[in-house]
C-alpha positions as CSV (number, residue, x, y, z in Angstrom):
1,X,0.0,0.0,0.0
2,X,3.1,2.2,0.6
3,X,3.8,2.8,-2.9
4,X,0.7,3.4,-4.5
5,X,0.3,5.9,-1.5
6,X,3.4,7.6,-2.6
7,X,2.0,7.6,-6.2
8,X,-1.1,9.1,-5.3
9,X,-1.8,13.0,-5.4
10,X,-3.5,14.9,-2.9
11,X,-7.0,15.1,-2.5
12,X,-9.3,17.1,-4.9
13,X,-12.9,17.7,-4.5
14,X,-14.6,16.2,-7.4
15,X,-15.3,19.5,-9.1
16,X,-11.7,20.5,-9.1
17,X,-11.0,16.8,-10.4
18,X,-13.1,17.3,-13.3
19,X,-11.3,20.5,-14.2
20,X,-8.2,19.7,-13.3
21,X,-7.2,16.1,-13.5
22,X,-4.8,15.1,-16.2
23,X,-5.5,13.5,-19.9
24,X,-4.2,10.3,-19.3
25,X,-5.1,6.6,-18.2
26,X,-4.6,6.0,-14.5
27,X,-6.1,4.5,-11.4
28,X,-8.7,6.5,-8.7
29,X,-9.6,6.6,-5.1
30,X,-12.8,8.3,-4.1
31,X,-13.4,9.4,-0.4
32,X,-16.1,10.8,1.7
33,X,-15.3,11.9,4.9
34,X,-12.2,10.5,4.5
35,X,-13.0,7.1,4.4
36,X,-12.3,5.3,0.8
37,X,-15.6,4.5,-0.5
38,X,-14.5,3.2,-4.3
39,X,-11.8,2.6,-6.0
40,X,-11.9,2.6,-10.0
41,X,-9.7,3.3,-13.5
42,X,-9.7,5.3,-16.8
43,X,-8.1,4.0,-19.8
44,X,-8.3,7.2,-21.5
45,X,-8.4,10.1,-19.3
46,X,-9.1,11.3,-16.2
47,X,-10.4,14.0,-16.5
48,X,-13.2,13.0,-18.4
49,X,-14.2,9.8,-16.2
50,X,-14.2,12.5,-13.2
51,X,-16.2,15.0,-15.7
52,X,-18.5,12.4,-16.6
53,X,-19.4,11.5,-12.8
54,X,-19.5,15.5,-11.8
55,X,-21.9,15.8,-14.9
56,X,-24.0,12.8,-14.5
57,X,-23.2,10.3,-17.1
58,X,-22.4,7.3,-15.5
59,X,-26.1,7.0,-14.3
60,X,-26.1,3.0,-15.0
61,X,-24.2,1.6,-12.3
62,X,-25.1,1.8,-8.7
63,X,-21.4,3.3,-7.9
64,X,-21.7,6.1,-10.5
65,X,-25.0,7.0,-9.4
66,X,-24.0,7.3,-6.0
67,X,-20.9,9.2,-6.5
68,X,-22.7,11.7,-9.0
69,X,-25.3,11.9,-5.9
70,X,-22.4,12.6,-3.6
71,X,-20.5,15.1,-6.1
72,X,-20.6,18.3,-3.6
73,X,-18.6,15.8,-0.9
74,X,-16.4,13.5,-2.3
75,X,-12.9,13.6,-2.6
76,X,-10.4,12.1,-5.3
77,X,-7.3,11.0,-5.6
78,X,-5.3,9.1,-8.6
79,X,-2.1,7.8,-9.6
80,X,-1.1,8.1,-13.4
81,X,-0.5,4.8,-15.3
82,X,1.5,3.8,-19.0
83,X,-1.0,1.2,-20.0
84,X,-4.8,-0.2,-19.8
85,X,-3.2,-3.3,-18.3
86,X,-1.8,-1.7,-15.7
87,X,-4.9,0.2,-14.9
88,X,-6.8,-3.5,-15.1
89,X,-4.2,-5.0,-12.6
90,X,-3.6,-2.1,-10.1
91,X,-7.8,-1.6,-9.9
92,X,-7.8,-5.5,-9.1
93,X,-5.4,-5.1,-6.6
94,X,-6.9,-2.0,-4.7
95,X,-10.6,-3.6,-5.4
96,X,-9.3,-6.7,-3.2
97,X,-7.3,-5.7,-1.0
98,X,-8.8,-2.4,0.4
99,X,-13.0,-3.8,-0.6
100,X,-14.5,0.2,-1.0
101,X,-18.3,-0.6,0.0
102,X,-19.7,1.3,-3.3
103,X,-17.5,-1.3,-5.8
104,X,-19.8,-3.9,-4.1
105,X,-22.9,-2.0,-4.7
């Protein structure tokens, strides 16, 4: 856990996420009240998988739902990744090991 920790960036509200996150394919951590409620990846970009939550388009899953129902108080964090397989492998990893309550929903 020790090194993804050291990967990860700061905390952002969602809103600042969606405007400020990076272009690339990496791995996410979502929070509220500082206790890690999902865990998920892009393999495209960011910015637009935190836009599409702020805006509402990820509707059809339970999680999405509840983190676009949560927008005004959760907090993200992310770690930048070179490859989708990465992104599959390091979302496993997190998934099982840390068991966020919305990725069971």
């Amino acid at each position: 856990m020790g090194f993804f920790n050291s990967l990860a960036k700061p905390k952002f509200t969602l809103k600042e996420a969606a405007e400020n996150a990076p272009e690339l394919m990496g791995c996410y951590k979502i929070y509220q009240n500082g206790e890690l409620k999902y865990v998920g990846k892009s393999g495209y970009s960011l910015r637009q998988r935190f836009i599409q939550y702020y805006d509402g388009k990820m509707l059809l899953s339970a999680a999405g739902k509840r983190i676009h129902d949560n927008r005004d108080t959760v907090e993200v964090s992310w770690i930048v990744m070179i490859s989708k397989n990465e992104c599959e492998r390091v979302e496993q990893q997190w998934k099982s090991r840390l068991k966020p309550e919305w990725n069971r929903l």
